[in-house]
C-alpha positions in Angstrom: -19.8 0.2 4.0 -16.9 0.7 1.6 -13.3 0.1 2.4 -10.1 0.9 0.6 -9.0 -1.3 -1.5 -4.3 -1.0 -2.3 -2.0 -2.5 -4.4 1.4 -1.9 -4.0 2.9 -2.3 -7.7 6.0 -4.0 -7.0 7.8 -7.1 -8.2 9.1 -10.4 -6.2 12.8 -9.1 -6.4 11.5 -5.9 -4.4 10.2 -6.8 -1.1 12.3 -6.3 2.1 12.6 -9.8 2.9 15.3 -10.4 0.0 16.7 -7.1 0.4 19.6 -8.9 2.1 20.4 -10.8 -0.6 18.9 -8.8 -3.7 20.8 -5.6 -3.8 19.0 -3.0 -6.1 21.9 -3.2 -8.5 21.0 -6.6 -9.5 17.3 -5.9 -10.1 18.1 -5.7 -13.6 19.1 -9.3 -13.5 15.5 -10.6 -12.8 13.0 -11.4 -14.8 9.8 -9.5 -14.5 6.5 -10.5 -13.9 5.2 -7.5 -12.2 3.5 -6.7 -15.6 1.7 -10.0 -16.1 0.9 -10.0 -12.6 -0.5 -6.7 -12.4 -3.0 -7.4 -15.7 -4.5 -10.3 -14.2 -5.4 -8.0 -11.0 -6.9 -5.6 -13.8 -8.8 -8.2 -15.1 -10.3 -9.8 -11.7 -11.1 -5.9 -10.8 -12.7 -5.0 -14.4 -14.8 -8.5 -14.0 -16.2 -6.9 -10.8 -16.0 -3.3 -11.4 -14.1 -2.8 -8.5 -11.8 0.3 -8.4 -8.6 0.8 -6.1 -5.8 2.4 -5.5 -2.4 1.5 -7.3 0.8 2.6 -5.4 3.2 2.0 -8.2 7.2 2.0 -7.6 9.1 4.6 -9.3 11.2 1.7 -11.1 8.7 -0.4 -12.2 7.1 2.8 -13.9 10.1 4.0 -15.2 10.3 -0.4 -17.1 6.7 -0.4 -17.6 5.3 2.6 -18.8 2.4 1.3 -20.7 1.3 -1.0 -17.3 0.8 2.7 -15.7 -1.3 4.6 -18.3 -3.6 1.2 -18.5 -4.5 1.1 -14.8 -5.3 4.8 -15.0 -7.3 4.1 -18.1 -8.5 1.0 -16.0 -10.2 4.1 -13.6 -8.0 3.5 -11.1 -6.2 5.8 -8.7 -2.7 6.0 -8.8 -0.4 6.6 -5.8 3.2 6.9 -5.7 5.8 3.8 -3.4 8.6 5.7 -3.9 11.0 4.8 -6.4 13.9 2.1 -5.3 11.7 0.8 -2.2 14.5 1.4 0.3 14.1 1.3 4.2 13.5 5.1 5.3 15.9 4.3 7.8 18.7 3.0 5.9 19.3 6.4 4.2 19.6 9.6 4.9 16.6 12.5 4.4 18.4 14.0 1.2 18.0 10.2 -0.2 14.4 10.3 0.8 13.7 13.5 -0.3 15.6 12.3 -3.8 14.0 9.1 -4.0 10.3 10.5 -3.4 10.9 13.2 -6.1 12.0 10.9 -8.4 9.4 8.3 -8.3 6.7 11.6 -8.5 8.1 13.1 -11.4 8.0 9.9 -13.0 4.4 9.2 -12.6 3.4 12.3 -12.8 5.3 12.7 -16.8 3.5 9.6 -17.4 0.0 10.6 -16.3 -0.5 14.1 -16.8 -1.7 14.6 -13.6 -0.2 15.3 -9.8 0.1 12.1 -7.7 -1.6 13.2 -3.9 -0.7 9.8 -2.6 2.2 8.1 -0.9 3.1 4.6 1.0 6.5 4.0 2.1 8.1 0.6 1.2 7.7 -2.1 3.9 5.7 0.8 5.8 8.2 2.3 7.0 7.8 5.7 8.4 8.1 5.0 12.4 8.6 7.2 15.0 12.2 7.8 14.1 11.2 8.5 10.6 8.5 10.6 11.1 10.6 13.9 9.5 9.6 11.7 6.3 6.3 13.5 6.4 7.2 16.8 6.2 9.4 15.9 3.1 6.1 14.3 1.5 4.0 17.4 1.8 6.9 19.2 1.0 6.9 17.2 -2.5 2.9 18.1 -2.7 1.7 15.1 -1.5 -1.3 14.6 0.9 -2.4 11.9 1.9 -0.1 8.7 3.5 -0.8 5.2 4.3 3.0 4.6 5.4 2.0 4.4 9.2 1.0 0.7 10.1 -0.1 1.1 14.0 1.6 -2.5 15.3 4.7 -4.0 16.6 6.6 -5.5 14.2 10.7 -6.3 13.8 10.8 -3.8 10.6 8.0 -1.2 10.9 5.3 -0.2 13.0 3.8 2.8 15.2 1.6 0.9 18.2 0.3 4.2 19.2 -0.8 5.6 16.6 -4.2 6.1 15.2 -6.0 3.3 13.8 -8.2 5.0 11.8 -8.0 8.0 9.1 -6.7 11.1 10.7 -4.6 14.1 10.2 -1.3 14.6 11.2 -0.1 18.4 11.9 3.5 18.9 10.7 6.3 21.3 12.8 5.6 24.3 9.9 1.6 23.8 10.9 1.0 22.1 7.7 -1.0 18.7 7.8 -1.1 15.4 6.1 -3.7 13.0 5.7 -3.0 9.5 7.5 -4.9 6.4 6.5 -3.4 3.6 8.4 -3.5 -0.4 6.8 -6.2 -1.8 9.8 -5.8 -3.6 12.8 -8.0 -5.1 15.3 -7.9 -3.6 18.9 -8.1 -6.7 21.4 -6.8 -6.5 25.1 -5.0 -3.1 24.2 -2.9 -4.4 21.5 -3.4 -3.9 17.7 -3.3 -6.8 15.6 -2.5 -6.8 11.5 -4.7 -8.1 8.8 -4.4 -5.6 6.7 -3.9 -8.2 3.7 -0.3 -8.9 2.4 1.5 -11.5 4.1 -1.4 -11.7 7.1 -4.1 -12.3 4.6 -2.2 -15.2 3.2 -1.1 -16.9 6.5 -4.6 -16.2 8.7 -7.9 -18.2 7.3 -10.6 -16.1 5.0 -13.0 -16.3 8.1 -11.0 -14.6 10.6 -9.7 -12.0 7.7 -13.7 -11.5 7.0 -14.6 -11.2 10.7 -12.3 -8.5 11.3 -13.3 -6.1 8.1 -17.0 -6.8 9.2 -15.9 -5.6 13.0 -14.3 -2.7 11.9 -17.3 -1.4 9.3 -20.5 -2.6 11.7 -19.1 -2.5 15.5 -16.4 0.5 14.6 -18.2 2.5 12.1 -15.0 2.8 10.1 -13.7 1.7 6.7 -11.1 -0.7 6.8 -8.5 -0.5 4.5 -6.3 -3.7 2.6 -2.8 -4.5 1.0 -1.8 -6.7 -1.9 0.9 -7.3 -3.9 0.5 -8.3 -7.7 3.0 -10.8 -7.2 0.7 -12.5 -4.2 -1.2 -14.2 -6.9 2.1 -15.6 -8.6 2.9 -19.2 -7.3 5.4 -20.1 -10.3 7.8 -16.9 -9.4 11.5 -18.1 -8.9 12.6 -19.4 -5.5 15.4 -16.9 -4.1 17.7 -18.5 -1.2 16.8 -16.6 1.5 16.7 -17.1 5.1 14.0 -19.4 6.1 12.2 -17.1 7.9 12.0 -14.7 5.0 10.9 -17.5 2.4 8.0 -18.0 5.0 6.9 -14.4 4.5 7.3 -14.6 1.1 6.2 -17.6 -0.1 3.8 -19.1 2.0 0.0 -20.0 0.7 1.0 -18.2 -2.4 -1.0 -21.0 -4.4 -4.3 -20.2 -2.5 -4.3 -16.3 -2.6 -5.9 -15.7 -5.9 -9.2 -17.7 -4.5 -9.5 -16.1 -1.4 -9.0 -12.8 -3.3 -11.9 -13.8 -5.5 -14.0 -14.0 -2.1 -12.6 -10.9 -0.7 -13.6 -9.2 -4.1 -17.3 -10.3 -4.2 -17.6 -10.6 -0.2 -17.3 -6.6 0.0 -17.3 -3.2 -1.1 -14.5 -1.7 -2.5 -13.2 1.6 -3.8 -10.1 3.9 -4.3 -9.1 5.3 -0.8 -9.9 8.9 -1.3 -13.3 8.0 -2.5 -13.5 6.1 1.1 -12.2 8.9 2.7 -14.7 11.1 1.0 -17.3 8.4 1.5 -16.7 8.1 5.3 -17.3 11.6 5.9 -21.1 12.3 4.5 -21.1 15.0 2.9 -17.6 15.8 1.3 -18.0 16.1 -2.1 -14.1 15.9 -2.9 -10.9 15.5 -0.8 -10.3 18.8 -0.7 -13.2 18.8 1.6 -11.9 16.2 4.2 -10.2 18.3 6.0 -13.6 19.5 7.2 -14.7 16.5 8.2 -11.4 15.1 10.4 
């Protein structure tokens, strides 16, 4: 089966766990790497022919224009993270509404071509954030991966779907949903989605649950990386402990087990899954017919 492979193009500075201590201000004060980073992915992707989908932030497209066009050229899909990768929460709808225009106009000057994809930084549309949705198909997006179905201290939905699904709107529009996975165990979902859990959890157990989902499930499952995941020489910031755990941890080993992920399964962009999943679409237009 193929599952949906996701990059969220952002740099070390970006991530919620410095947020505290990295105000977006002072982004300009780091150095990138989100360039170098994101090349190398390109490269281990090209090596395999293995095509995905590239949520790119709104500021790093804005610094790295050239990055964008080459994974397009690359033949990858291109998504949209928003622009300043702020916590839905933290702000009000009119800065939502701003920030997701922004970051689409942006990719969408650079491309030639509308953006139909969205993920919320730190995946954070929740159930007191769920007016976010109606702003994105408002902007002329349709499909999401923003909804992660799991407890968590900064995001998460527990009830919601695990699998790809639409979500009807209060004007009777809908959205497509295609949630990172989990694994259903005593009526709890558990992450390992990729990101932080990939790097703390061991390859087998990460392996086991993708070949759960596709053979006991009959679903795709769907993954999360970061270019600066494969980056163990980034600077140190002086976080909190618990944050530099997140952040840090295994960051030496994640390239190899990436390598295995890569060659141990079948990946593509996530609306050729979705179109994949459904037998018979020929486009995702059609999926609608098929949820």
């Amino acid at each position: 089966m193929i599952n949906a492979l996701t990059i969220d193009v952002e740099d070390y500075f970006h991530v919620q766990a410095f947020a505290d201590v990295i105000p977006s201000t002072d982004w300009h004060r780091y150095s990138l790497r989100v360039e170098e980073n994101t090349y190398r992915l390109l490269e281990m992707l090209a090596a395999r022919n293995i095509h995905a989908t590239f949520f790119v932030l709104g500021w790093v497209a804005q610094r790295c224009a050239p990055l964008v066009a080459d994974i397009l050229k690359a033949g990858h899909e291109i998504g949209s993270h928003g622009y300043a990768h702020q916590m839905i929460a933290r702000g009000r709808q009119k800065d939502f509404r701003e920030d997701v225009r922004r970051s689409k106009s942006i990719l969408e000057d650079q491309l030639g071509r509308a953006v139909k994809s969205y993920r919320a930084p730190s995946y954070s549309i929740t159930s007191s954030t769920l007016w976010a949705l109606e702003i994105l198909r408002e902007a002329g997006f349709e499909c999401d991966s923003s909804i992660f179905p799991v407890h968590h201290d900064n995001y998460g939905m527990p009830n919601a779907p695990r699998f790809p699904h639409y979500r009807t709107l209060r004007d009777g529009e809908r959205i497509l949903e295609f949630p990172p996975s989990t694994i259903e165990a005593y009526g709890v979902n558990f992450p390992m989605a990729g990101g932080g859990y990939f790097r703390l959890l061991p390859y087998s157990l990460t392996a086991w649950a993708i070949r759960r989902i596709n053979e006991k499930e009959k679903q795709p499952a769907l993954l999360y990386f970061h270019p600066w995941e494969i980056d163990p020489e980034q600077p140190r910031i002086a976080a909190s402990w618990r944050s530099r755990f997140r952040h840090y941890q295994n960051l030496h080993s994640t390239e190899a087990k990436l390598t295995r992920l890569f060659d141990d399964f079948s990946w593509a962009p996530m609306s050729k899954v979705l179109v994949s999943s459904l037998g018979g679409a020929n486009s995702i237009d059609e999926v609608a017919d098929g949820l």
